[in-house]
KEDRENGU-234622 format. One record per residue: residue number from 1; x, y, z of N, C-alpha, C, O in turn. Coordinates in Angstrom, 1 decimal. Layout:
<pts>
+-----+--------+--------+--------+--------+--------+--------+--------+--------+--------+--------+--------+--------+
|   n |   n_px |   n_py |   n_pz |  ca_px |  ca_py |  ca_pz |   c_px |   c_py |   c_pz |   o_px |   o_py |   o_pz |
+-----+--------+--------+--------+--------+--------+--------+--------+--------+--------+--------+--------+--------+
| NUM |      X |      Y |      Z |      X |      Y |      Z |      X |      Y |      Z |      X |      Y |      Z |
...
+-----+--------+--------+--------+--------+--------+--------+--------+--------+--------+--------+--------+--------+
</pts>
This chain:
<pts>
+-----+--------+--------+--------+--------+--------+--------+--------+--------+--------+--------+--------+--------+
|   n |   n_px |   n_py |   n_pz |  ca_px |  ca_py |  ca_pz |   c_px |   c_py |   c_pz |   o_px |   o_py |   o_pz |
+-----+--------+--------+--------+--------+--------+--------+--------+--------+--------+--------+--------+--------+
|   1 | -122.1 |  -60.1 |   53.6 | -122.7 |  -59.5 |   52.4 | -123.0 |  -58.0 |   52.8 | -123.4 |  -57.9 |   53.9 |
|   2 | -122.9 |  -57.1 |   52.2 | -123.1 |  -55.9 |   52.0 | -124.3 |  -55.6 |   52.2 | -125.1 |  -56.4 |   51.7 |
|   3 | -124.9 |  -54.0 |   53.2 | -126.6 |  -53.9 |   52.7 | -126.5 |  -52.5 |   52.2 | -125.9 |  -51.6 |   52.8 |
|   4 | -126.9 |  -52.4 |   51.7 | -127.2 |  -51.5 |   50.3 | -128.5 |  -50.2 |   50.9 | -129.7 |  -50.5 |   51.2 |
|   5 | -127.9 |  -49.1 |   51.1 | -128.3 |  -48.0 |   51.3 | -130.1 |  -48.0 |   50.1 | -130.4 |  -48.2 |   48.9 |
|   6 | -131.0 |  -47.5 |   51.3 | -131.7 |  -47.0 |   50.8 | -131.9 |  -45.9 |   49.8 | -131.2 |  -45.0 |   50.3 |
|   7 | -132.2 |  -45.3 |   48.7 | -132.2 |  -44.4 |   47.7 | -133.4 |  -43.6 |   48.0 | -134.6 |  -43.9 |   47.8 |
|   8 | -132.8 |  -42.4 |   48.5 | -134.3 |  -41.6 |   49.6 | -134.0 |  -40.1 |   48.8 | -132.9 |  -39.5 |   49.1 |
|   9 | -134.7 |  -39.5 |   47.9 | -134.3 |  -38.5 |   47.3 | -134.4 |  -37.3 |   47.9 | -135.6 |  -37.2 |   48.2 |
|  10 | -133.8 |  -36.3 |   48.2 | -133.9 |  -35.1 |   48.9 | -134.2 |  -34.1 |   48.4 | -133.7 |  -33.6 |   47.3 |
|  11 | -135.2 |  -33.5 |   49.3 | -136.1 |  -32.4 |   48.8 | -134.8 |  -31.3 |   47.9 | -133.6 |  -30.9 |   47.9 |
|  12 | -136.0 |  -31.2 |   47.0 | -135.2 |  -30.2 |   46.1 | -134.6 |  -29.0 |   46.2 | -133.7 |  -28.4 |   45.7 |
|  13 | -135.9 |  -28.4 |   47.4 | -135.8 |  -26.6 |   47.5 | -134.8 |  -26.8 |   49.2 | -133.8 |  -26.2 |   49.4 |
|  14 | -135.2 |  -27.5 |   49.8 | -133.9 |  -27.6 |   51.0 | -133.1 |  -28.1 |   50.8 | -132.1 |  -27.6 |   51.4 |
|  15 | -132.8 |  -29.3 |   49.9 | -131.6 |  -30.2 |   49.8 | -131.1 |  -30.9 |   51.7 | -130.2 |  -30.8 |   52.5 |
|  16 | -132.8 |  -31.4 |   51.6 | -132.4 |  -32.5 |   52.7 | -132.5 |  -31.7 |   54.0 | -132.9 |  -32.1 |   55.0 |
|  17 | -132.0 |  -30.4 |   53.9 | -132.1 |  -29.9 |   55.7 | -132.9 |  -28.9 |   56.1 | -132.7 |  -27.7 |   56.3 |
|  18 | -134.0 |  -29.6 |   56.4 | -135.6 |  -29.4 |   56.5 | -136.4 |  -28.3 |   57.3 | -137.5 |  -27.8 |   57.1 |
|  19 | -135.5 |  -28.1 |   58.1 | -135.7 |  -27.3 |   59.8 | -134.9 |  -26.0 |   59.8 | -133.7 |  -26.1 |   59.4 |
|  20 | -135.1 |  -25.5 |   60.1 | -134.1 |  -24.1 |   60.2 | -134.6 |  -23.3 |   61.4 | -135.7 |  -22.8 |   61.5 |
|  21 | -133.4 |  -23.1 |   62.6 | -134.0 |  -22.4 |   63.6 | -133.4 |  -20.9 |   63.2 | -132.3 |  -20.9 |   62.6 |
|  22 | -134.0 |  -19.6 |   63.5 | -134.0 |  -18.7 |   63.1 | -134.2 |  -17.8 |   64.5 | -134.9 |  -18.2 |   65.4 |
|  23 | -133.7 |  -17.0 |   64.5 | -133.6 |  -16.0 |   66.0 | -134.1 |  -14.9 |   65.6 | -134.0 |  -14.5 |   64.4 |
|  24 | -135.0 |  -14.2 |   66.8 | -136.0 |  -13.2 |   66.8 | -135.4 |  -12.2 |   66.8 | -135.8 |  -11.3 |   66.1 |
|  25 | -134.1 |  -12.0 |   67.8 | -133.2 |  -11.3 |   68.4 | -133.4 |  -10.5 |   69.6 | -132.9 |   -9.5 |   70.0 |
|  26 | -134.6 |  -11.8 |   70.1 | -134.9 |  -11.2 |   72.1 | -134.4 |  -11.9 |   72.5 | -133.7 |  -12.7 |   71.9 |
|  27 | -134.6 |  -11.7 |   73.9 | -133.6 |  -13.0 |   74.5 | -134.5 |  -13.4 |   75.6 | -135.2 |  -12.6 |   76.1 |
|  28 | -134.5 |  -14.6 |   76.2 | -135.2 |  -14.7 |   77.2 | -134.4 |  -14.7 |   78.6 | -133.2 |  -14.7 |   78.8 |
|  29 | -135.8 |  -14.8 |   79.7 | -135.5 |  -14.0 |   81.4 | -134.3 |  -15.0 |   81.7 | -133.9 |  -14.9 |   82.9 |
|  30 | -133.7 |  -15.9 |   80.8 | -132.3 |  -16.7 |   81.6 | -131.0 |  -16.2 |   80.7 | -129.8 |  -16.4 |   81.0 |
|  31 | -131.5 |  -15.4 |   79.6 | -130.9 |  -15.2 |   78.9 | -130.2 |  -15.5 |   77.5 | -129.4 |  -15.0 |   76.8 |
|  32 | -131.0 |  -16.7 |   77.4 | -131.4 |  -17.2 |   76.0 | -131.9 |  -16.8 |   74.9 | -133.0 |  -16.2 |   74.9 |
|  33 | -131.2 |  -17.1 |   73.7 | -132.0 |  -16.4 |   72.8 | -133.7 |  -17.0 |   72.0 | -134.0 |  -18.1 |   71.8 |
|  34 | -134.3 |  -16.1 |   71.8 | -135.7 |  -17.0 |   71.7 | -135.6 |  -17.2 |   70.1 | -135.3 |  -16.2 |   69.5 |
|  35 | -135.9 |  -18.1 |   69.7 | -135.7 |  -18.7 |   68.6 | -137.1 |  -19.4 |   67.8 | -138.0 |  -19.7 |   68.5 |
|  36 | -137.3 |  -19.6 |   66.4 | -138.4 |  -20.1 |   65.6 | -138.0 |  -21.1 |   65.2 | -136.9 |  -21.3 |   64.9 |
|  37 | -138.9 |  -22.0 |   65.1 | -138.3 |  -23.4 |   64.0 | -139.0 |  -23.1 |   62.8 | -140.2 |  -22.7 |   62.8 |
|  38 | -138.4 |  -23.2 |   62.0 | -139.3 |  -23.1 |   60.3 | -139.1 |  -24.7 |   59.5 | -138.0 |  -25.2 |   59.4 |
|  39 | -139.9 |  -25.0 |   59.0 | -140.1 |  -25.9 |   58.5 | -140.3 |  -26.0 |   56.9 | -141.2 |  -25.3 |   56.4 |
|  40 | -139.2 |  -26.9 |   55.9 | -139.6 |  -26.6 |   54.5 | -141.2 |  -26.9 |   53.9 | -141.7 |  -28.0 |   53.9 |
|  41 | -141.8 |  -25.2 |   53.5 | -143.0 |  -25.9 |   52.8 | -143.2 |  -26.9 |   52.0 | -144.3 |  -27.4 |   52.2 |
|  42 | -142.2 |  -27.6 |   50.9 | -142.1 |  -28.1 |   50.2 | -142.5 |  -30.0 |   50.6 | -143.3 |  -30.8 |   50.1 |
|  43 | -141.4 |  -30.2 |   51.6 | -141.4 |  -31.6 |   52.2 | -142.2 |  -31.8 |   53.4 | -142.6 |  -32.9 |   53.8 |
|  44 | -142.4 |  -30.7 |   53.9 | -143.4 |  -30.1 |   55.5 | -142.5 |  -30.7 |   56.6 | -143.1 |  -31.1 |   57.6 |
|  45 | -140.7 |  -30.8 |   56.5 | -140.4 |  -31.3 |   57.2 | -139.5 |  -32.3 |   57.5 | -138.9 |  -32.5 |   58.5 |
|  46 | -139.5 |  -33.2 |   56.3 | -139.3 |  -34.2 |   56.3 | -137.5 |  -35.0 |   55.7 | -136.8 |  -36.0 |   55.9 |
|  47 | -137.4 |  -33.3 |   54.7 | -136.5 |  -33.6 |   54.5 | -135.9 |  -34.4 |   53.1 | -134.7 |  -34.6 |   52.8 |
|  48 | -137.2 |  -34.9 |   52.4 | -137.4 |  -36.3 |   51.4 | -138.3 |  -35.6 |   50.4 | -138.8 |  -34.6 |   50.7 |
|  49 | -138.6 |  -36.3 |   49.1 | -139.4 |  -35.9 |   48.5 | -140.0 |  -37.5 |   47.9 | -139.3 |  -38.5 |   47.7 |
|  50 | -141.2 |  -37.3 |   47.6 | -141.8 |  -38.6 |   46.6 | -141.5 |  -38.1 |   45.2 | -141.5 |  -37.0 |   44.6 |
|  51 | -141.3 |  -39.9 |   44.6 | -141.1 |  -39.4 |   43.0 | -142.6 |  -39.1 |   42.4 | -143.7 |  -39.4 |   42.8 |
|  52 | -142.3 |  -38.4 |   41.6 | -143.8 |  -37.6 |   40.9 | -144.6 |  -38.9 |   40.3 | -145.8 |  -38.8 |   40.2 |
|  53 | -143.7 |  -40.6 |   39.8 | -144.9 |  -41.0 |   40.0 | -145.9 |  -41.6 |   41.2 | -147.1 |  -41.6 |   41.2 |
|  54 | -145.3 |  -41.8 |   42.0 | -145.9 |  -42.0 |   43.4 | -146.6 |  -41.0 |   44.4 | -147.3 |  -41.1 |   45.4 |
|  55 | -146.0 |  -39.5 |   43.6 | -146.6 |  -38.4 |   44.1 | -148.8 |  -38.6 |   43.5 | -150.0 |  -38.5 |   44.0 |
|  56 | -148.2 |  -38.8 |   42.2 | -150.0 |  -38.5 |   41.5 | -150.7 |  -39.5 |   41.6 | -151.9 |  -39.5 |   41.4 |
|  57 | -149.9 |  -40.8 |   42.1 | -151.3 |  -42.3 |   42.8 | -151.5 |  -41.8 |   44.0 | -152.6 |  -42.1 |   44.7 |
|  58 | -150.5 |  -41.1 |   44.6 | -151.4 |  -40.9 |   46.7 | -150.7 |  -41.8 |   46.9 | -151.3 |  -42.3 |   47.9 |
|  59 | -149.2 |  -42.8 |   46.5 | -149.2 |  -43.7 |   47.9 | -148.3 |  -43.5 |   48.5 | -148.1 |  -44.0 |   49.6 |
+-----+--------+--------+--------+--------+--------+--------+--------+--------+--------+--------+--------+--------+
</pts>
């Protein structure tokens, strides 16, 4: 029998891809570049969003 994919809705303003590394344009003493992670305000991360009714009970 088949299992049936979860239905996990994705953030609206990222469309699911949550993290974004972004470069300063230094580089570090091995010669790497130094880099930020940013995170969507929207999901804080996660990538998902709750439906608005589950959003306004808190669960």
């Amino acid at each position: 029998m088949p299992q049936h994919a979860q239905n996990t809705p994705a953030c609206r303003d990222c469309d699911g891809f949550a993290t974004a590394a972004i470069t300063t344009g230094t580089r570090h003493a091995d010669g790497t570049r130094a880099t930020l992670r940013v995170n969507c305000p929207t999901c804080q991360g996660t990538g998902r969003t709750l439906p608005a009714a589950l959003a306004r009970t808190g669960r």
